[in-house]
C-alpha positions as CSV (number, residue, x, y, z in Angstrom):
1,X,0.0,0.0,0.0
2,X,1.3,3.6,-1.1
3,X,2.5,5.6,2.3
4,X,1.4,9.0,2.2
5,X,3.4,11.9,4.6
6,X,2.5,15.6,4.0
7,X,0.6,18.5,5.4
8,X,-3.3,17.8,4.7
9,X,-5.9,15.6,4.6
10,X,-4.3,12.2,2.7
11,X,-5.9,10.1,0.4
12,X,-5.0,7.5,-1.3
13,X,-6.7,6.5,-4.5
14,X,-6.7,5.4,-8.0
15,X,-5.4,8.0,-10.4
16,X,-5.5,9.4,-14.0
17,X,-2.7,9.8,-16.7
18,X,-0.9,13.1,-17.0
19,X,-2.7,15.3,-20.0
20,X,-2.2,19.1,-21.5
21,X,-1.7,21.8,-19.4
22,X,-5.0,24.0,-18.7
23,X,-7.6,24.5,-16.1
24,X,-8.8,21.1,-14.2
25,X,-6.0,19.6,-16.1
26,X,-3.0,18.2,-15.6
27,X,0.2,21.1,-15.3
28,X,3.4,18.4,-15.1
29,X,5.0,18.6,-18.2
30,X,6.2,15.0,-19.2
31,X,4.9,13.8,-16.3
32,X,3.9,10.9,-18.1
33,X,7.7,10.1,-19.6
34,X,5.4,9.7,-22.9
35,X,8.1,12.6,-24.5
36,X,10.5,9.5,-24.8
37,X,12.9,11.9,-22.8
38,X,13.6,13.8,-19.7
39,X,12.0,17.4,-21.4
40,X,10.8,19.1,-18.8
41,X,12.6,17.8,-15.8
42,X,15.7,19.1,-13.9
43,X,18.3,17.8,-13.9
44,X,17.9,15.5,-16.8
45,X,21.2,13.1,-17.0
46,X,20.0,11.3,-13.4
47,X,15.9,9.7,-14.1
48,X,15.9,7.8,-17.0
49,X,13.3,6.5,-19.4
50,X,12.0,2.8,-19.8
51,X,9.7,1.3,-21.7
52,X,6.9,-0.4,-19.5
53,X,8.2,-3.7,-20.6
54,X,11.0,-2.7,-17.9
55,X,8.5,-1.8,-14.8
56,X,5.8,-4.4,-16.0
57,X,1.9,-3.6,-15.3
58,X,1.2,-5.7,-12.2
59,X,-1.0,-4.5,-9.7
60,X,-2.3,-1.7,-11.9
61,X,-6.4,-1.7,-12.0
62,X,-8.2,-2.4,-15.3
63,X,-8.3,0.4,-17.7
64,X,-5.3,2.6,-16.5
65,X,-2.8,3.4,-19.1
66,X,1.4,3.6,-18.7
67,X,1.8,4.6,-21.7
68,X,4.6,3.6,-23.4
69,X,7.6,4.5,-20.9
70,X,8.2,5.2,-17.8
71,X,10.6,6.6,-15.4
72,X,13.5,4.8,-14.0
73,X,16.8,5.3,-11.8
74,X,20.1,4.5,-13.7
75,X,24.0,3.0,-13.2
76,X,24.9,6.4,-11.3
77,X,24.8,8.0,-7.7
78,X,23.2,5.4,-5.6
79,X,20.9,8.6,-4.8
80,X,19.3,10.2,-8.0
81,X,16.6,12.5,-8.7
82,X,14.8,15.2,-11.0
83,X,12.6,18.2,-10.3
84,X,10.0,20.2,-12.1
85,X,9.0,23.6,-10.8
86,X,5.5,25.1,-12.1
87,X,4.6,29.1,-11.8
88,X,1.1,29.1,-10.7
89,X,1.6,33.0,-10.0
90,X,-1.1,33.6,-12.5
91,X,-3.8,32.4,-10.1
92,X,-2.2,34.7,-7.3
93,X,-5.2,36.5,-6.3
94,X,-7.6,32.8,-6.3
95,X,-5.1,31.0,-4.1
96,X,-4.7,33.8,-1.5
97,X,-8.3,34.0,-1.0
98,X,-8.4,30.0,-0.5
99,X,-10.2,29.3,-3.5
100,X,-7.8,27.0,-5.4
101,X,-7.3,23.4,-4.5
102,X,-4.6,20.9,-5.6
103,X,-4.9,17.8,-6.8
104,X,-1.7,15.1,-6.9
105,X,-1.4,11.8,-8.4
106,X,0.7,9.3,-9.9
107,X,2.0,5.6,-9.9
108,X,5.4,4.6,-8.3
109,X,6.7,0.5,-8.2
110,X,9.3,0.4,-5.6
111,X,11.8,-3.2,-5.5
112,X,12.6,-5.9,-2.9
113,X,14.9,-8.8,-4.1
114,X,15.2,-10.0,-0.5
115,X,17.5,-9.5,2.5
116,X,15.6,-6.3,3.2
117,X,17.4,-4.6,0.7
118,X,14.8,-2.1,-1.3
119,X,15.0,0.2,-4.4
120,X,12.9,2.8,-2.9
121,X,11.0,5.9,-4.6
122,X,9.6,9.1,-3.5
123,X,7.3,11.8,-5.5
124,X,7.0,15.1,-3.8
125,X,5.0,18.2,-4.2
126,X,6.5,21.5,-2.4
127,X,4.2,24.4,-2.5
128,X,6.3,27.4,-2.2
129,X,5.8,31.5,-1.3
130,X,7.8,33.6,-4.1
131,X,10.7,33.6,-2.1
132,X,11.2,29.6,-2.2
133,X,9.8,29.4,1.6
134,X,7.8,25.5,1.5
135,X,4.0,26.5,3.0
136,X,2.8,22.9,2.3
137,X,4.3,19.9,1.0
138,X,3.2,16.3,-0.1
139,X,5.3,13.1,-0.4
140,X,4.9,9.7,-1.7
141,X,6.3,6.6,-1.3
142,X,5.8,2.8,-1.9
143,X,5.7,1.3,1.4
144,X,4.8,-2.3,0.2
145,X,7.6,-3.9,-1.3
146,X,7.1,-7.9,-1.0
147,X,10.4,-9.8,-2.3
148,X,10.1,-10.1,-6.2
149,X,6.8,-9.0,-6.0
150,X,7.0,-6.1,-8.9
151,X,3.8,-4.5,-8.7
152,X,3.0,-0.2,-9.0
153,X,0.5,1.6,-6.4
154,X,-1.1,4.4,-7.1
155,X,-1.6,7.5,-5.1
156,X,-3.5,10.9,-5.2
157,X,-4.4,13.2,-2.8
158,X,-6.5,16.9,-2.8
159,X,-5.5,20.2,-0.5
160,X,-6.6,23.6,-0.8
161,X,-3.5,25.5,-2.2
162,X,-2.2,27.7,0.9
163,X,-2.3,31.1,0.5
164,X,0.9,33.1,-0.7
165,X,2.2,29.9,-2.9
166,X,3.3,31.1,-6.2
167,X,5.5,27.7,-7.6
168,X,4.7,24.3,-7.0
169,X,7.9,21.8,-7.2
170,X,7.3,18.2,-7.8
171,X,10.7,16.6,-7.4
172,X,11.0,12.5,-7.9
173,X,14.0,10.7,-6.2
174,X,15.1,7.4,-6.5
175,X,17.4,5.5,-3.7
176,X,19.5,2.3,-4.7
177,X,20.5,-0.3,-1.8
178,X,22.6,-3.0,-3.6
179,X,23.7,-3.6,-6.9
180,X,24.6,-1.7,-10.0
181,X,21.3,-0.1,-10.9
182,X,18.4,1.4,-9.3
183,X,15.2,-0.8,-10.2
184,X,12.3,1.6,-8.9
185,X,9.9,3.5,-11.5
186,X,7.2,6.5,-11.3
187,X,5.1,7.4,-13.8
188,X,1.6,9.5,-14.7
189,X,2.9,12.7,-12.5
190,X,0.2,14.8,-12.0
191,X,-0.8,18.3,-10.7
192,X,-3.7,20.0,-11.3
193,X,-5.8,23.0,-10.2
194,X,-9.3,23.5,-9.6
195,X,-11.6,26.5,-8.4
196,X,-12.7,29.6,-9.0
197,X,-9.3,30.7,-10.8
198,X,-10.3,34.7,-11.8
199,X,-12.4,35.7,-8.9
200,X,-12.1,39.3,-10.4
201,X,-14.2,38.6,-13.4
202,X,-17.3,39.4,-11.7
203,X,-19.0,39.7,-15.0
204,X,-18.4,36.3,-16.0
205,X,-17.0,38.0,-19.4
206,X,-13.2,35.4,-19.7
207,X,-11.4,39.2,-18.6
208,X,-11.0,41.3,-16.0
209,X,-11.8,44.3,-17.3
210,X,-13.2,48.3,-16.8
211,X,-16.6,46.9,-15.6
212,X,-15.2,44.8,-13.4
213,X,-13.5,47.6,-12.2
214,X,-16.4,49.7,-12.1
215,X,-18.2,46.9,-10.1
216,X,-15.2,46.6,-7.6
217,X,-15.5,50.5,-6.7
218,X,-19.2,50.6,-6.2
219,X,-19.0,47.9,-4.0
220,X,-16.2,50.3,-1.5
221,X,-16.3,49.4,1.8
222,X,-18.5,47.3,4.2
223,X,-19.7,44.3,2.1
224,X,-19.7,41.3,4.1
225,X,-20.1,38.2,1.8
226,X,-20.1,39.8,-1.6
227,X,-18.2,38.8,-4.1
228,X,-16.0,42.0,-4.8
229,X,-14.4,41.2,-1.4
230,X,-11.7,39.3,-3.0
231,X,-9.4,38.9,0.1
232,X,-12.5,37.8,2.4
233,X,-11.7,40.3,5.0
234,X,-15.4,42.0,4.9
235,X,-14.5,45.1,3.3
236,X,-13.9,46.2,0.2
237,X,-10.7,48.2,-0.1
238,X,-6.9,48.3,-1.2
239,X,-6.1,45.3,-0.7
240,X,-9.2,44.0,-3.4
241,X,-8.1,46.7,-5.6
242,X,-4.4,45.4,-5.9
243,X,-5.8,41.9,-6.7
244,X,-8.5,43.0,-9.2
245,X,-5.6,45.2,-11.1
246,X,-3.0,41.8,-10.4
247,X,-5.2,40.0,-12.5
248,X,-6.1,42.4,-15.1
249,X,-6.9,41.1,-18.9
250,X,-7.7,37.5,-20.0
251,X,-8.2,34.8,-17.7
């Protein structure tokens, strides 16, 4: 069974493929290995790609998909791993009012040949303030390693993004114990983002805009519960003002 250690509510369930970046979708790019290469990821001479033949599909429930490779460790530091920072800066405004939440998933198939000795693997997801402080963070693992028993677990999990997080890094590692090379995998690394992600369009238009604007300044001052109170404080003011003008044009 996956193990699961973070800050929020954990749960652990079947998960979808990686897909496109855009809203309710998938934001990993590559996160799939589908590229055939280590595009995206950071640095990109430690993960490697395999083809599924190399992690097999055991344990994997009907209908979900690998792909065609995966990711792997290699023949070099008996420690490797690869990192992928995403800029959700864009949706500023919506995740410091608590209205966007996260969702994680992916499949990692960690390795026992016996003796206690495991090729382990670790997915984590650091949500981080502009200046690279860590608000919230999520990590993975496969805890169930049976002796050459080579079968993936899947894992996902859902937190409301904490406010002031303007980068998410999702950083894979990879831990040898004996031999040559490092037989744990990952695959179908996932983030996305759901919510209400331009709280500023009160007109519903796709921008933020002069009547939004307009709407925003009639609305000044006491307003409890309305929806030009971006910041949730009960008044509208300054601090709405700097959002609405943050998020300016199309969203």
């Amino acid at each position: 069974m996956m193990a699961a250690i973070g800050i929020g509510a954990l749960l652990l369930l079947p998960s979808s493929g990686a897909a496109a970046a855009g809203e309710d979708e998938c934001l990993v790019f590559n996160g799939d290995a589908e590229v055939g290469t280590m595009d995206g990821w950071t640095p990109d001479d430690q993960i490697e790609i395999a083809t599924v033949a190399s992690s097999g599909t055991l344990g994997l429930p009907g209908g979900y998909s690998l792909g065609r490779f995966v990711f792997t460790g290699s023949l070099g530091p008996e420690t490797e791993s690869c990192l992928q920072s995403i800029d959700v800066s864009a949706q500023a405004a919506a995740i410091d009012a608590g209205r966007i939440t996260a969702d994680v998933s992916g499949a990692l198939q960690a390795r026992s040949l016996g003796g206690g000795a495991v090729d382990s693997v670790v997915c984590s997801f650091a949500f981080k303030a502009a200046n690279g402080a860590a608000l919230a963070s999520l990590s993975f693992v496969d805890a169930s390693s049976p002796p050459n028993v080579f079968d993936w677990d899947l894992f996902s999990d859902t937190l409301t993004v904490p406010a002031g997080t303007r980068s998410v890094e999702i950083r894979i590692t990879m831990t040898r114990s004996v031999g040559l090379s490092t037989d744990a995998f990952a695959d179908n690394i996932c983030l996305t983002l759901s919510g209400d992600r331009c709280p500023a369009d009160f007109d519903g238009s796709g921008d933020v805009a002069a009547p939004d604007l307009a709407a925003l300044l009639a609305a000044w001052g006491a307003c409890a519960s309305c929806p030009e109170d971006l910041d949730g404080d009960g008044t509208v003011g300054a601090s709405d003002l700097a959002a609405l003008l943050a998020a300016w044009g199309s969203c």
